[in-house]
C-alpha positions as CSV (number, residue, x, y, z in Angstrom):
1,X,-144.3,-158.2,85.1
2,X,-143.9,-155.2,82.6
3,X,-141.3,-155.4,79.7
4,X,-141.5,-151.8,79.6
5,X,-142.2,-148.7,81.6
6,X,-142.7,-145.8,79.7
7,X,-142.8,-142.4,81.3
8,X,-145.7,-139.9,79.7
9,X,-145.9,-136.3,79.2
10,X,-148.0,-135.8,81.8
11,X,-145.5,-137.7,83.8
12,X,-147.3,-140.5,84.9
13,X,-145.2,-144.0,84.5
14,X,-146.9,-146.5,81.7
15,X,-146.0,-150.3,82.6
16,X,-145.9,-151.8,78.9
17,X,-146.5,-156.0,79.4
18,X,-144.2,-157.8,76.5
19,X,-147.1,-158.8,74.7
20,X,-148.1,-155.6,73.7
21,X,-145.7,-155.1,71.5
22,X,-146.7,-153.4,68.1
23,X,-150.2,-152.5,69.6
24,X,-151.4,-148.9,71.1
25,X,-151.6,-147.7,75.1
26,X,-153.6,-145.2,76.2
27,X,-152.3,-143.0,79.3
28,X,-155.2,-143.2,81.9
29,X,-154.5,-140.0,83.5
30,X,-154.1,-137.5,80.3
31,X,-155.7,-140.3,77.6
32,X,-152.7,-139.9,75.1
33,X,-152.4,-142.8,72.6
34,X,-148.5,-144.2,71.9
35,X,-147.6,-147.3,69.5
36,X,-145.2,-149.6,71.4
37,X,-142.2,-150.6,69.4
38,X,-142.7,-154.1,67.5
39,X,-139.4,-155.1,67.3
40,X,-135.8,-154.1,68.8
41,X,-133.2,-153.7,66.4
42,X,-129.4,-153.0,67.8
43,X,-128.3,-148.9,67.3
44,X,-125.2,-148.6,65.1
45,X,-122.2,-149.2,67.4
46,X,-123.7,-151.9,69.1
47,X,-121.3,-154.7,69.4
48,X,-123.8,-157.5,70.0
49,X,-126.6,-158.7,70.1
50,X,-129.3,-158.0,72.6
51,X,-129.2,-161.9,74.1
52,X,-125.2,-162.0,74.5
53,X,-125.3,-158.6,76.5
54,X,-124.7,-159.7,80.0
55,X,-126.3,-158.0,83.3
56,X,-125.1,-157.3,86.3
57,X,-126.4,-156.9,89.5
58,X,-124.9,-153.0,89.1
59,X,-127.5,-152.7,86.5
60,X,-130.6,-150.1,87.5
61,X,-134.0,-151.4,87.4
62,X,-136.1,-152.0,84.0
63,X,-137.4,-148.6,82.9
64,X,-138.2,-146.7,80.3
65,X,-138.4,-142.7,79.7
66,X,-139.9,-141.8,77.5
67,X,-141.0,-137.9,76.5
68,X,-142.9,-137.3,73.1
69,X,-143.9,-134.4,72.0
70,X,-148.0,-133.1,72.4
71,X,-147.6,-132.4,68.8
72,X,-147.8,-136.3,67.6
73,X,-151.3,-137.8,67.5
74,X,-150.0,-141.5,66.9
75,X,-146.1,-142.4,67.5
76,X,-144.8,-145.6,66.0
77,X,-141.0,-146.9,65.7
78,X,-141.0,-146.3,61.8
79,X,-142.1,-142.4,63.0
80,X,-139.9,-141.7,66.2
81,X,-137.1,-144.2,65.9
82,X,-137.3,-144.9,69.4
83,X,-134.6,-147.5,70.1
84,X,-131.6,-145.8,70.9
85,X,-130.0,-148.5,72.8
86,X,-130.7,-151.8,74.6
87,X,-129.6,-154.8,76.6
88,X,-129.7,-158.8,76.9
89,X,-132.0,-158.3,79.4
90,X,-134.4,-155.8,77.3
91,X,-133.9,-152.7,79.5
92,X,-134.1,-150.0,77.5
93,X,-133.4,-146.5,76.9
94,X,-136.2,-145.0,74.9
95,X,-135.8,-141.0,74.0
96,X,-138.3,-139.4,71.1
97,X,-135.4,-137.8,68.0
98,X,-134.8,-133.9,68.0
99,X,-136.3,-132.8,65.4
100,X,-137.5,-129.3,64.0
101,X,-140.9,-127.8,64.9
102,X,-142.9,-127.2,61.8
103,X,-145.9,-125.1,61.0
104,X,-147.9,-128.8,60.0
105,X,-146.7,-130.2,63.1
106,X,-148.1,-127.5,65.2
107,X,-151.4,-128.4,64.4
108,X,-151.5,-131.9,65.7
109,X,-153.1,-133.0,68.5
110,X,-152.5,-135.5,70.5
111,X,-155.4,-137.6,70.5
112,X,-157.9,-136.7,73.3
113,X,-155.6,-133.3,74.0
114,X,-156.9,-129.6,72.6
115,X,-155.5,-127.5,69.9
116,X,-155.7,-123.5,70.9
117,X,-157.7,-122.3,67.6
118,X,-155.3,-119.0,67.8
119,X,-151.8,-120.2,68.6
120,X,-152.3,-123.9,67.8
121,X,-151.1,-124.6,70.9
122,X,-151.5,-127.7,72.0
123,X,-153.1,-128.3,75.4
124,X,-154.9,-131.3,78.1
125,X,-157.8,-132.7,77.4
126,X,-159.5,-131.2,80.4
127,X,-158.1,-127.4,79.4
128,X,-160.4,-125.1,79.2
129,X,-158.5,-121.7,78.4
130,X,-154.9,-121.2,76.3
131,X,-152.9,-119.6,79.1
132,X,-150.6,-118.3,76.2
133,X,-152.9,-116.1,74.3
134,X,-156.0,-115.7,76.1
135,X,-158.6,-117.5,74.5
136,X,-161.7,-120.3,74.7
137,X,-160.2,-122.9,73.4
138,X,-164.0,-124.2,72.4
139,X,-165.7,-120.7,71.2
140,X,-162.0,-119.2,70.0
141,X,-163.1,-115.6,72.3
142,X,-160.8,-113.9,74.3
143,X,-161.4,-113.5,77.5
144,X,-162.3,-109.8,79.1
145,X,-159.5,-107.8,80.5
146,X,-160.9,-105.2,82.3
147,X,-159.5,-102.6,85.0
148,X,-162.0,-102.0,88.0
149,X,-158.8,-100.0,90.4
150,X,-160.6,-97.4,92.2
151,X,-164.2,-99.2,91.9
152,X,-165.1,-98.7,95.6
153,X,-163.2,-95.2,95.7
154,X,-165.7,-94.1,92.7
155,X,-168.7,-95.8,94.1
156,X,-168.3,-94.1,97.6
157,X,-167.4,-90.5,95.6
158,X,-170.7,-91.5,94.0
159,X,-173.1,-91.7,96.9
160,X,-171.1,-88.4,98.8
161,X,-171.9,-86.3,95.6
162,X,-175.8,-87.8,94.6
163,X,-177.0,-87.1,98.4
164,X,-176.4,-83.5,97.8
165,X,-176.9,-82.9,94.2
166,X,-180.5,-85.0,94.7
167,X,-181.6,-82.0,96.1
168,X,-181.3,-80.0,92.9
169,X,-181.7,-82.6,90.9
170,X,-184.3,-85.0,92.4
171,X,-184.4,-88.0,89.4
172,X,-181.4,-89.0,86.9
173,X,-179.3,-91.9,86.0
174,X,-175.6,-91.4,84.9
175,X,-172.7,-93.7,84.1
176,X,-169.8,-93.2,86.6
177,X,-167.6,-95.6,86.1
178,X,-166.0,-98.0,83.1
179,X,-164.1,-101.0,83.5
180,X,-163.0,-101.0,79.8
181,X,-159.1,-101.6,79.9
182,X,-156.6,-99.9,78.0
183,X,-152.8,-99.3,78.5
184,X,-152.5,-95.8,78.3
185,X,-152.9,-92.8,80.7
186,X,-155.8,-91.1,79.3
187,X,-153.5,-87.8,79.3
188,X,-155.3,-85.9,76.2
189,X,-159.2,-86.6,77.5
190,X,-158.3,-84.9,80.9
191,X,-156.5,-81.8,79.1
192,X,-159.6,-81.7,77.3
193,X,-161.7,-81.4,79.9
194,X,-159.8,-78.9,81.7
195,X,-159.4,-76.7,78.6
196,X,-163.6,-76.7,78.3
197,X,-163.8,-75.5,81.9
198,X,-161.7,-73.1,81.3
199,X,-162.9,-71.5,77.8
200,X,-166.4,-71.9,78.7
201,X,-165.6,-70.0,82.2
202,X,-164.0,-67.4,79.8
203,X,-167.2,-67.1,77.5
204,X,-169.4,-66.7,80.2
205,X,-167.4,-63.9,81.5
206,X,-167.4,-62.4,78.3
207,X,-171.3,-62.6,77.7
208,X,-171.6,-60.5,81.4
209,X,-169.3,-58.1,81.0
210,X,-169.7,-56.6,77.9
211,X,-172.8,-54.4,78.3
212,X,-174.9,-53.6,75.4
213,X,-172.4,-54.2,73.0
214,X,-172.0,-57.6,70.1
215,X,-170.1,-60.0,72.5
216,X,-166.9,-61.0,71.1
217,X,-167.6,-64.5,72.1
218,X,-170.1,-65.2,69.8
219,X,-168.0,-65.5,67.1
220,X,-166.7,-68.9,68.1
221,X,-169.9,-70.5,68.9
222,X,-171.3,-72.6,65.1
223,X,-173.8,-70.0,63.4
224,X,-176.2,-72.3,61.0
225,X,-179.3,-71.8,59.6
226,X,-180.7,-69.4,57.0
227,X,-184.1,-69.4,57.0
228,X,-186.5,-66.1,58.4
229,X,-185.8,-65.0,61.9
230,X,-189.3,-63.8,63.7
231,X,-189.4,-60.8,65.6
232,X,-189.6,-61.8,69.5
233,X,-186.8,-64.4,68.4
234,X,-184.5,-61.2,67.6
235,X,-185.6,-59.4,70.5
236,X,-184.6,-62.5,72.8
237,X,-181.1,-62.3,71.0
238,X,-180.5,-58.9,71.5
239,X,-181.6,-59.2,75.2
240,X,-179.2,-62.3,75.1
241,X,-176.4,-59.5,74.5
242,X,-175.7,-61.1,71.2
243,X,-176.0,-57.9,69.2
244,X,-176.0,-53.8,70.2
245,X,-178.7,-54.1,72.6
246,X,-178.7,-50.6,73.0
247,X,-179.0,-49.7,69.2
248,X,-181.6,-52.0,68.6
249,X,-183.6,-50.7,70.8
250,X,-183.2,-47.1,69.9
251,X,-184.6,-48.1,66.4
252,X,-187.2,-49.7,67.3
253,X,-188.2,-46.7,69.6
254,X,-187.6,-44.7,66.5
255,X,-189.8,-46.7,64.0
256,X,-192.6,-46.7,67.5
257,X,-192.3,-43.1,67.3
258,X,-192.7,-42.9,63.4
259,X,-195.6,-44.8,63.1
260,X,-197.3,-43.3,65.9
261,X,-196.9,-39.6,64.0
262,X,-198.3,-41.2,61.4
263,X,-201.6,-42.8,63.0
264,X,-201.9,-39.2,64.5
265,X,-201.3,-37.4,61.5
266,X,-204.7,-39.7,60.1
267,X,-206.1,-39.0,62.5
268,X,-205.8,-34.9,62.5
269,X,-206.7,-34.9,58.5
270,X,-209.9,-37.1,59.6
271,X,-211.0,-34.4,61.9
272,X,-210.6,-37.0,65.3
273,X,-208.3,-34.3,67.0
274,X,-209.9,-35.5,70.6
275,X,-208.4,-39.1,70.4
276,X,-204.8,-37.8,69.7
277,X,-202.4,-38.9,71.9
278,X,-198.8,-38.2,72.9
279,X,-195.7,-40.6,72.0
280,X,-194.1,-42.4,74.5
281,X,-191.3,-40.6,75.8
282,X,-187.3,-42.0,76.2
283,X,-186.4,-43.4,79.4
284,X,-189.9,-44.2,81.1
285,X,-191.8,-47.4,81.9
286,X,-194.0,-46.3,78.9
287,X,-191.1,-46.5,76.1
288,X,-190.2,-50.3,77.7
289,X,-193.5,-51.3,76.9
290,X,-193.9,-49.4,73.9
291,X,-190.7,-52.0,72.7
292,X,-192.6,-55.1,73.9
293,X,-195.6,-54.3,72.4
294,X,-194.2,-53.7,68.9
295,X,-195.1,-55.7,66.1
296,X,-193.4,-58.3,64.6
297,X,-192.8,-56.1,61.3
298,X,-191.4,-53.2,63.5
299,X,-188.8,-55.3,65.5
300,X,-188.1,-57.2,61.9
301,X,-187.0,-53.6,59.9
302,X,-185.1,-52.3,63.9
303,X,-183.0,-55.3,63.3
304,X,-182.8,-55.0,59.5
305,X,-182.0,-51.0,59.8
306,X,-178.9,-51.8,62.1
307,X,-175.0,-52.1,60.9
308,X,-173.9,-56.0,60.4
309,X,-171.3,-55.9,63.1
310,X,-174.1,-54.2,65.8
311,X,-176.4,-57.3,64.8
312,X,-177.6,-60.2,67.2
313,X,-177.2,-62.7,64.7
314,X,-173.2,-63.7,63.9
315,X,-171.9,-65.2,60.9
316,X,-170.4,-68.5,59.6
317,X,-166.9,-68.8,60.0
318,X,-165.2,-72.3,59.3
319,X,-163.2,-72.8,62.2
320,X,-166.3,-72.5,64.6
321,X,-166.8,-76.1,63.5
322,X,-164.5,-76.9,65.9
323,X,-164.7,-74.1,68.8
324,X,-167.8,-74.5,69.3
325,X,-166.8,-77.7,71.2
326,X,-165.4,-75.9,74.3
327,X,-167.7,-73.7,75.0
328,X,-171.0,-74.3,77.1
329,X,-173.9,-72.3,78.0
330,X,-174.3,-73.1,81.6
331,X,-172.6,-75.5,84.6
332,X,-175.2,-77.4,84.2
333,X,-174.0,-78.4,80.1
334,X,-170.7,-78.6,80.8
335,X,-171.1,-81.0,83.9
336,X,-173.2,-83.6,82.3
337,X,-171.1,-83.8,79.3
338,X,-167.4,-83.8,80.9
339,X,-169.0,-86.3,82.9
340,X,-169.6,-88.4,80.0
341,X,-166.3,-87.7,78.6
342,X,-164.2,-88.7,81.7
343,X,-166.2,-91.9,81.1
344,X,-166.0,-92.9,78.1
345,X,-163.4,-90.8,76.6
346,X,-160.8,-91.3,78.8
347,X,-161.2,-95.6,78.0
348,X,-161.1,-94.9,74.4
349,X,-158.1,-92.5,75.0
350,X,-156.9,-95.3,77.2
351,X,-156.6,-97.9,74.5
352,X,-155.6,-95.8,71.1
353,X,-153.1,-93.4,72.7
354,X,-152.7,-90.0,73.5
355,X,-151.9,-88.6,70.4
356,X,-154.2,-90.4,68.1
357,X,-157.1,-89.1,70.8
358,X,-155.0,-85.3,70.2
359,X,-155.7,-86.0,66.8
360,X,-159.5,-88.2,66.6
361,X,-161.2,-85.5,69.0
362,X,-161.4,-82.2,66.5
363,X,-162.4,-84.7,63.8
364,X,-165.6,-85.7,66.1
365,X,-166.0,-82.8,66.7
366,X,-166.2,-81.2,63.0
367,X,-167.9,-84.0,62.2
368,X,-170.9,-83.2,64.5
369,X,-170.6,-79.9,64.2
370,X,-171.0,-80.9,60.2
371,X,-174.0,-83.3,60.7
372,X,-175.9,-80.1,62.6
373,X,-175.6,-77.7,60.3
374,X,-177.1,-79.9,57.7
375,X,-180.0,-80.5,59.6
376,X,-180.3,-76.7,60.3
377,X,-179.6,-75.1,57.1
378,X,-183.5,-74.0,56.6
379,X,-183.8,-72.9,60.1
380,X,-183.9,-69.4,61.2
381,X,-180.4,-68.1,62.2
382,X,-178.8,-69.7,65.5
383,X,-175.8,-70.8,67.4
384,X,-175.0,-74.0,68.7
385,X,-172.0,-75.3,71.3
386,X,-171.2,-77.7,73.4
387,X,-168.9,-80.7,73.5
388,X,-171.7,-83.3,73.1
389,X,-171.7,-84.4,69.6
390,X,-167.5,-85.0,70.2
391,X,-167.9,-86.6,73.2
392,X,-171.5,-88.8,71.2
393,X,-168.5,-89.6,69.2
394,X,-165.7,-91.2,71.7
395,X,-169.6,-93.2,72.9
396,X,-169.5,-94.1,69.4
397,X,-165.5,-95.5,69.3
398,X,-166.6,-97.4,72.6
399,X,-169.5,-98.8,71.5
400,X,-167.3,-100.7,68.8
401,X,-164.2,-101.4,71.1
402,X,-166.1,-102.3,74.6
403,X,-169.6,-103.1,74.0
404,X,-169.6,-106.1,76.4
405,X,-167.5,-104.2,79.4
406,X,-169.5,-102.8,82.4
407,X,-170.2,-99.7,83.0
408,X,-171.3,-99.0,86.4
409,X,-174.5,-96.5,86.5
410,X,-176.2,-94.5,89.2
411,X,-179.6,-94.0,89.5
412,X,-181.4,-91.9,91.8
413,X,-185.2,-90.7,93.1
414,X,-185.5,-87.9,95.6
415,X,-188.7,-88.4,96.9
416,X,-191.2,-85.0,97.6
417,X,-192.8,-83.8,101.0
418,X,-195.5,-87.0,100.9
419,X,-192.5,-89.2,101.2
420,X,-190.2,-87.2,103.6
421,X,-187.9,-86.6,100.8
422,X,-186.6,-89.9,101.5
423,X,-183.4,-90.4,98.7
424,X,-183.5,-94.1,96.8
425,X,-180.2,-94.7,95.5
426,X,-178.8,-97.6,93.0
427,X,-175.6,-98.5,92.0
428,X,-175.3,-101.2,89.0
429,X,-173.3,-102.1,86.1
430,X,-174.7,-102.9,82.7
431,X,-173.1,-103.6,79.2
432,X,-171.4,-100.9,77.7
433,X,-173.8,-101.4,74.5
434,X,-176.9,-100.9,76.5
435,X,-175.9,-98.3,78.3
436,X,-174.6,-96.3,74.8
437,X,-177.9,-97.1,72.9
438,X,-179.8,-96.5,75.9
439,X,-178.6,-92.3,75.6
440,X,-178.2,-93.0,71.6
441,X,-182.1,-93.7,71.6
442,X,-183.3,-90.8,73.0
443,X,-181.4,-88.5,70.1
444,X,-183.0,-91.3,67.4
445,X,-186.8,-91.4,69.1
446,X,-186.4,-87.0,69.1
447,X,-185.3,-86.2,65.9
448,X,-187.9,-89.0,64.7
449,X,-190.3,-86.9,66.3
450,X,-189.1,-83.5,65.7
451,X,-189.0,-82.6,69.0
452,X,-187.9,-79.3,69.5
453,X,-185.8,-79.0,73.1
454,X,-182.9,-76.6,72.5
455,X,-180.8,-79.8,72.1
456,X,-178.4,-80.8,68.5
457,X,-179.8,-84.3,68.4
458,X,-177.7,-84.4,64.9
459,X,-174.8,-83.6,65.8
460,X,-175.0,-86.3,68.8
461,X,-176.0,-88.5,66.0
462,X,-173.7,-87.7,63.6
463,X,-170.9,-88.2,65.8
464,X,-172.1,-91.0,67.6
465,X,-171.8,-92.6,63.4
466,X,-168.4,-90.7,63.0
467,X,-167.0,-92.4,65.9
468,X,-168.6,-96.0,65.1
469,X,-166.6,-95.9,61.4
470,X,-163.6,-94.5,62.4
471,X,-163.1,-97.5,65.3
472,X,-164.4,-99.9,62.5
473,X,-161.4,-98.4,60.5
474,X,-158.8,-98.6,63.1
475,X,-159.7,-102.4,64.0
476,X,-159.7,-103.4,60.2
477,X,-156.2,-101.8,59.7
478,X,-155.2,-103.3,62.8
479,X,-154.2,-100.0,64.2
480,X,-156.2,-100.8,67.4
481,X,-155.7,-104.0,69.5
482,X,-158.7,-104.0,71.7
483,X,-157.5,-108.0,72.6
484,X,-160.9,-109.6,71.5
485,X,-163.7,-107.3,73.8
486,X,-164.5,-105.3,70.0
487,X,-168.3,-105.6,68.4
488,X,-166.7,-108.0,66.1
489,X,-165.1,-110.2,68.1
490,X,-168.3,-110.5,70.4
491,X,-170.5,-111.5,68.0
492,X,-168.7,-113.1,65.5
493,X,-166.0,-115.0,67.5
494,X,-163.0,-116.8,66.0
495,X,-164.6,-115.6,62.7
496,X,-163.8,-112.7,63.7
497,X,-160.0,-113.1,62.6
498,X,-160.2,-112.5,59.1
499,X,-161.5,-108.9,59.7
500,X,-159.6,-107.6,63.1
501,X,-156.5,-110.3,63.3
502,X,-156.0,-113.4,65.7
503,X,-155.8,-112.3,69.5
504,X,-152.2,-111.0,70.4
């Protein structure tokens, strides 16, 4: 019959035999180790001994409860003073001392339990996650939170829209979706993307409706480059309506005109009078071609000859390092890329705040705008906009704060007449780092290159590096709590701490 009963912490009742006295029991269910008491000595205010006590039948059974705390690894009487009372019959009363938690306590284990590498939090054996701050208690990594409300909305919205726009657009893959969480509405990414629709809408206008004359509009696109325009690449500018189309036009007609005199003029003195011919005259098919046919000297000194405000080319002006951003130079631009903000933009937005993102996207932006016209400072004159090496940028902050959160992707292959124009359609999620280095690349693998498609692959790549050191900044200062899904934490783990903080 047991001398004792004890009751563990996981609740299950220990009977303690009388000979064990002094030695160590294991609990079978939650394997915690407890030293039983060697000897019984009488409290203070004990009358007698534990022999002369007499029992009743009144008396409840023999049993002991007993609670210690998951903090102890090994309790013994000299540790816990666990005898707070007894009786002749050795019933006892056995209750662990209050005592004050301390920060060396914390980190004992109870032997066979698990210490929570973050909180020190102390749990079961058989644990495999610290309900209290969210991490492995073996690998010390948070686990993911991620927000997939809306998934199915976005995935039917998906199919709706591809089965039309396939059409147009017979082969592309696009992200559509991001289960990166954040705590925020993503407030200042959607005002964002409204005010590009509209300001880009307003250049357009103001491209078409503006006749021969310099559009107004150009001004706030990013003018870079200074090296030697050719002649058909002015001509293309002026037809663009970026300069006095009109009064280009004239002068080159003029300089036409001037050198033909001349070649006649030869001509006359060398006796040829039967090869003489007439100039082309003004408003006639002849003085269009005459125009398209001059040389690249003549369009060169039309250009040259004109005022500086009815020129095609515009000038540098320091706050087009940031306007630039919102305007776009067809549906087309602006789709893709407020598709890509929306995405990833509206996560990052999502997790820093509203006004942080009011304040982060102009710097992306200068910052790409920046990188460009580095890369284009011995190129002939040109402008450059678009919102893409901003938005490269927000990729950028998300590459650092969600690379391991899915982003769902849709892929598509309109198929021609040989294959009844049959639409294949996929719908998957990948890692957010492969899917930013999978764009990423194609701006590396060009510019390696020198590929020359009418796209800033700089200024996607000098935001896309903007945006990687200003999240690197924000996690180190601890500005940014993106709860253990950041590039550090995934790769480095609980080693992790010293740079962006224990999980919180």
């Amino acid at each position: 019959m047991a001398a004792l009963r004890i009751k563990c912490k996981c609740g299950k009742l220990l009977g303690i035999p009388a000979g064990m006295k002094g030695k160590k029991v294991v609990c079978p269910g939650c394997r915690r180790a407890y030293r039983v008491p060697g000897s019984t000595v009488a409290p203070s205010g004990a009358g007698i001994p534990a022999a002369a006590a007499p029992r009743t039948p009144a008396d409840p059974p023999s049993r002991i409860d007993l609670e210690l705390p998951s903090t102890d690894a090994l309790a013994s009487p000299s540790e816990l003073n666990l005898l707070e009372g007894f009786e002749s019959s050795g019933k006892m009363e056995l209750q662990p001392p209050a005592r004050a938690n301390t920060a060396a306590e914390s980190t004992i284990v109870a032997e066979g339990g698990k210490s929570c590498p973050a909180c020190g939090k102390t749990w079961p054996r058989s644990a495999k996650i610290c309900v209290q701050c969210g991490v492995d208690l073996k690998t010390g990594r948070s686990l993911l939170m991620t927000d997939d409300s809306g998934l199915d909305e976005v995935y039917v919205r998906a199919e709706s829209t591809l089965k039309w726009l396939s059409w147009i657009f017979p082969l592309g893959m696009y992200p559509v979706a991001s289960e990166a969480f954040g705590t925020k509405k993503p407030i200042t990414v959607r005002s964002i993307a409204v005010t590009t629709i509209v300001t880009s809408i307003l250049f357009w206008v103001s491209l078409m409706g503006e006749g021969d004359t310099p559009s107004s509009s150009r001004d706030y696109m990013l003018w870079c480059g200074d090296g030697k325009p050719s002649g058909r690449m002015v001509m293309s500018f002026y037809d663009d309506n970026m300069g006095d189309g009109a009064a280009f036009r004239r002068k080159v007609m003029e300089l036409v005109r001037s050198q033909h005199n001349s070649q006649e003029t030869e001509k006359k003195s060398n006796g040829d009078s039967a090869n003489v011919s007439s100039p082309p005259e003004e408003d006639s098919g002849e003085e269009d071609e005459a125009i398209y046919e001059a040389s690249e000297e003549t369009l060169l000194a039309a250009h040259n000859a004109l005022p500086q405000e009815k020129q095609c080319f515009g000038h540098y002006h320091a706050y087009q390092l940031l306007t630039n951003a919102f305007l776009h130079s067809d549906l087309m631009h602006i789709a893709g890329n407020l598709l890509f903000l929306l995405v990833f933009g509206s996560r990052v937005n999502a997790l820093v705040g509203n006004i942080p993102s009011l304040v982060l996207y102009p710097i992306l932006a200068i910052a790409a705008s920046i990188a460009y016209m580095i890369s284009a400072q011995h190129q002939p004159p040109h402008p450059a906009l678009g919102a893409s090496g901003a938005i490269m940028g927000l990729a950028g902050m998300y590459f650092v704060f969600f690379p391991v959160h899915k982003v769902h992707m849709a892929a598509w292959l309109r198929r021609g007449l040989f294959g009844g124009f049959q639409l294949h359609l996929k719908l998957f999620a990948l890692r957010g780092f492969w899917v930013v280095l999978f764009y990423i690349a194609f701006d590396v693998v060009y510019t390696a290159l020198g590929v020359d498609d009418n796209v800033a692959h700089w200024a996607h790549l000098g935001g896309f590096i903007a945006g990687m050191i200003i999240a690197l900044i924000l996690l180190v200062t601890r500005f940014v709590n993106a709860r253990g899904g950041d590039l550090f934490s995934a790769t480095l783990g609980r080693r992790a701490w010293a740079l962006v903080g224990k999980p919180r």
